[in-house]
C-alpha positions as CSV (number, residue, x, y, z in Angstrom):
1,X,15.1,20.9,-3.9
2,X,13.8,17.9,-5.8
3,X,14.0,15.5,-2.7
4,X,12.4,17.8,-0.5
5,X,9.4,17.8,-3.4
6,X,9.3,14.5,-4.0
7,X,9.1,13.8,-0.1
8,X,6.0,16.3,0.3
9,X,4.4,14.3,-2.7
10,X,4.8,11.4,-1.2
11,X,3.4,12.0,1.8
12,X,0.1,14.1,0.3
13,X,-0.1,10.6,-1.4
14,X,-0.3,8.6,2.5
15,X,-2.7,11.2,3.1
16,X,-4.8,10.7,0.1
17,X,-4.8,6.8,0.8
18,X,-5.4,7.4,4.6
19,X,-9.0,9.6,2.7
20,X,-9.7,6.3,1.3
21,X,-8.6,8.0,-2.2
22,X,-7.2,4.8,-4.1
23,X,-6.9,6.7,-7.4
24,X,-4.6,9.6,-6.2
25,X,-1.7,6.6,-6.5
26,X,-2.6,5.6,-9.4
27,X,-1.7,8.7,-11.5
28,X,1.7,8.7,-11.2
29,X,2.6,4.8,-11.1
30,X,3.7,3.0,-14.0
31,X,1.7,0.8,-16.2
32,X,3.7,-1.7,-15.4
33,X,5.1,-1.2,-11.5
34,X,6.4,-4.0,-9.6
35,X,4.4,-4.0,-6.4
36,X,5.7,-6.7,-3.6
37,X,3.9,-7.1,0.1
38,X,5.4,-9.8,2.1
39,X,3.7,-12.5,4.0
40,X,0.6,-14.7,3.7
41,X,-2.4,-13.4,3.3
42,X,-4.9,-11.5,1.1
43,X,-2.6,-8.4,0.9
44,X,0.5,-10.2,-0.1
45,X,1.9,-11.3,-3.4
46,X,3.7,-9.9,-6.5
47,X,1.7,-7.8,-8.7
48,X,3.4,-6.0,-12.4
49,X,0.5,-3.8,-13.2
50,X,-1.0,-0.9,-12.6
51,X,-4.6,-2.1,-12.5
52,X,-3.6,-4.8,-10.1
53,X,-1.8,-2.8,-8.0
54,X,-4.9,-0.6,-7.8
55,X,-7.2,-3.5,-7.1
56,X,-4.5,-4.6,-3.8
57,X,-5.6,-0.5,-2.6
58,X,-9.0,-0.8,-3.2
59,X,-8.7,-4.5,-1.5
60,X,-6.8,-3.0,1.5
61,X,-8.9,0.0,1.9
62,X,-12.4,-2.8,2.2
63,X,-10.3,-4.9,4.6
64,X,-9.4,-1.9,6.5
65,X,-12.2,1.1,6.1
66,X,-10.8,4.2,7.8
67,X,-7.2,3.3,7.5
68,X,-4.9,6.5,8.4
69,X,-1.5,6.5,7.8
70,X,1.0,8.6,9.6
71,X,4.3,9.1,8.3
72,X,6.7,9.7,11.0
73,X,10.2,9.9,7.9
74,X,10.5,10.2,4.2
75,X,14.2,9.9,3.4
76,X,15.1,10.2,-0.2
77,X,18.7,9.2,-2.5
78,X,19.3,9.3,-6.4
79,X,18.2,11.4,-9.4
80,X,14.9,12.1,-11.0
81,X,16.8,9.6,-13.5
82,X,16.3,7.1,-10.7
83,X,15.3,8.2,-7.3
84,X,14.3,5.8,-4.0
85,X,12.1,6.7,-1.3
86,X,11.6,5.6,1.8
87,X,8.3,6.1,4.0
88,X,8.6,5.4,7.3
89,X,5.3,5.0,8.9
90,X,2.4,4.0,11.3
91,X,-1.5,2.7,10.4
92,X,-4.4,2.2,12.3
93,X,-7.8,0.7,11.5
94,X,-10.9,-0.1,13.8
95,X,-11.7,-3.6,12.2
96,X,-15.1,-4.9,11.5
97,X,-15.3,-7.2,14.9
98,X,-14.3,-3.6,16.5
99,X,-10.9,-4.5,17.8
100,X,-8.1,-1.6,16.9
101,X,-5.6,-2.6,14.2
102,X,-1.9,-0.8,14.4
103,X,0.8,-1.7,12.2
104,X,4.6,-0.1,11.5
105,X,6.4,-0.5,8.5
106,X,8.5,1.2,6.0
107,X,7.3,1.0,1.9
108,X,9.9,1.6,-0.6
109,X,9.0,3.6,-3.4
110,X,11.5,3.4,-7.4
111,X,10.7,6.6,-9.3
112,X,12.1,7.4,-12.5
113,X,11.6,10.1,-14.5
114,X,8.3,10.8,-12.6
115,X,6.7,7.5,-12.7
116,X,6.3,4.8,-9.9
117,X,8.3,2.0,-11.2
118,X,8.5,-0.1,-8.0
119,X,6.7,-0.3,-4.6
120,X,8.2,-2.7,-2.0
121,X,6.2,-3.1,1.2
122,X,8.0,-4.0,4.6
123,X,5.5,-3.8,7.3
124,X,4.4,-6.7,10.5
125,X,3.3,-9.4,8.1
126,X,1.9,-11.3,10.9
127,X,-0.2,-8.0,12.3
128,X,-1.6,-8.1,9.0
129,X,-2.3,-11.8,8.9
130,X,-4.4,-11.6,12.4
131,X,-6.5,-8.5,11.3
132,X,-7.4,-10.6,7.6
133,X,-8.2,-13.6,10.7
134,X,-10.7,-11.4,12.8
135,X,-11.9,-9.6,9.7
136,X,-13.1,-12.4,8.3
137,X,-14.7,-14.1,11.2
138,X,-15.8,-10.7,11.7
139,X,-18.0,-11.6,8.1
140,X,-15.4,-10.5,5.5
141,X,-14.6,-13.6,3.5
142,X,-12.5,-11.7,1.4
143,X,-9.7,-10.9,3.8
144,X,-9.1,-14.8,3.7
145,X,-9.2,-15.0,-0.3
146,X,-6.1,-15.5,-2.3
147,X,-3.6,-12.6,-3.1
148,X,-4.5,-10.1,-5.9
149,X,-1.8,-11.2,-8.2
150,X,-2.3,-10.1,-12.1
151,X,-4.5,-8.1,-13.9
152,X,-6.5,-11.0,-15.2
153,X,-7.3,-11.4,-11.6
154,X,-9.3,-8.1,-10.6
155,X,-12.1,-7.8,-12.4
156,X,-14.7,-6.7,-9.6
């Protein structure tokens, strides 16, 4: 029973991100989660905060207005003690220039007790680096900007 609920919570949270509804995450992370996206380029990096993990959503959510997420699996091992998740799924954008956007990846998600200790992103790293490309000769400079790494670093 407590997989199956912490599977339907983590996907009403996909579908809270795919509304564009950063702060729906942000209730149930940990003040200081561990947040790793892979690659090179503005959505990448190592973050060990909860405000700069919410200033990568907000970041990815401006690079990519109208991203939907659709979960396809959500598989789920351990005890509310310490509990992994795995969300398998697919997003799409229409990016600035017009072209469409479609990525696959899987995001790993540490929960203990309640509380989002760890998110580890696995996704194309390359289909992202190619959207930040056309998005910013599209006229969004900040798709080429530096990874969002600490706190210290988001003040908007």
């Amino acid at each position: 029973m407590y997989h199956w609920y912490v599977a339907r919570r983590l996907r009403a949270v996909f579908d809270r991100i795919s509304e564009g509804d950063w702060r729906a995450v942000g209730a149930a992370v940990d003040e200081n989660v561990r947040h790793v996206a892979w690659g090179e380029h503005a959505l990448s990096g190592e973050r060990h905060s909860r405000a700069a993990f919410e200033a990568w959503l907000r970041r990815a959510l401006r690079l990519f207005p109208g991203l939907r997420f659709e979960v396809q699996r959500v598989g789920m091992t351990g005890g509310p003690w310490n509990t992994w998740g795995a969300v398998h799924w697919t997003d799409r954008a229409v990016l600035l220039d017009g072209s469409l956007y479609e990525n696959h990846g899987t995001t790993w998600i540490n929960i203990r007790w309640g509380r989002v200790v760890e998110v580890l992103e696995y996704m194309d790293t390359e289909a992202v680096a190619a959207a930040c490309r056309r998005i910013a000769a599209a006229g969004l400079e900040e798709a080429t900007a530096a990874p969002l790494l600490e706190a210290a670093e988001v003040a908007e």
